[in-house]
C-alpha positions in Angstrom: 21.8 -25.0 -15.7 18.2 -26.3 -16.0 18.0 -26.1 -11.9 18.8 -22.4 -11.6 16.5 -21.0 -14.4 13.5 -23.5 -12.9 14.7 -22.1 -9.2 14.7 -18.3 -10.9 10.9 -19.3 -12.3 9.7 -20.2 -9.0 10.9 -17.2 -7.2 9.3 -15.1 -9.8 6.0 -17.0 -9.4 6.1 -16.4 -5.6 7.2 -12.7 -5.7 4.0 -12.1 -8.4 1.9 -13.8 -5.8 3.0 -12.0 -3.2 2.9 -8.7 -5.2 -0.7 -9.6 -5.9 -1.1 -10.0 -2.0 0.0 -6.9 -1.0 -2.8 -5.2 -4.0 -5.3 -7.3 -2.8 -4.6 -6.2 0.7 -4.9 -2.6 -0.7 -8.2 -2.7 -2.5 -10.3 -4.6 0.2 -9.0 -1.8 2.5 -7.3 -3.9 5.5 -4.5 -1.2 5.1 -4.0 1.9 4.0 -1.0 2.7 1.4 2.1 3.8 3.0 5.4 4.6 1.4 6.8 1.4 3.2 4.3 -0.5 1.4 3.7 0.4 -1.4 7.7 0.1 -1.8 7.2 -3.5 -1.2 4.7 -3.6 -3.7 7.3 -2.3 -6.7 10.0 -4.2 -5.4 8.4 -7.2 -6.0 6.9 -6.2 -9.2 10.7 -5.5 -10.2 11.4 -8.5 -8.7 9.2 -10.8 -10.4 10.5 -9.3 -13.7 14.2 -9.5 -13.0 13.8 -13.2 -11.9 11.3 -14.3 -15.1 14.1 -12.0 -17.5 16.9 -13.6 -15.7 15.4 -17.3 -16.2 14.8 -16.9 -19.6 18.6 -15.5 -20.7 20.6 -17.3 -18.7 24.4 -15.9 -18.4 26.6 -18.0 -20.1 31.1 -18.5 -19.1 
């Protein structure tokens, strides 16, 4: 069980850095806001979240 909650960590640690990415890439200016991209951007977010939430209360059988 140890392995899927670590693997559940990592993912949220790469979605939030690519989360932070995709801001950074807004605030610099290299491209402008779209609805396709800024979608990206809250799925992520939500992603990040579910992972973390979902590594810290793992189901139990």
């Amino acid at each position: 069980m140890e392995e899927k909650q670590r693997y559940l960590r990592w993912l949220a640690l790469l979605c939030a850095v690519m989360a932070a990415f995709c801001l950074g890439v807004f605030i610099i200016g290299y491209k402008d806001p779209s609805f396709g991209r800024v979608a990206t951007l809250v799925a992520l977010v939500i992603a990040s979240a579910a992972c973390l939430w979902l590594s810290k209360h793992p189901r139990k059988r």
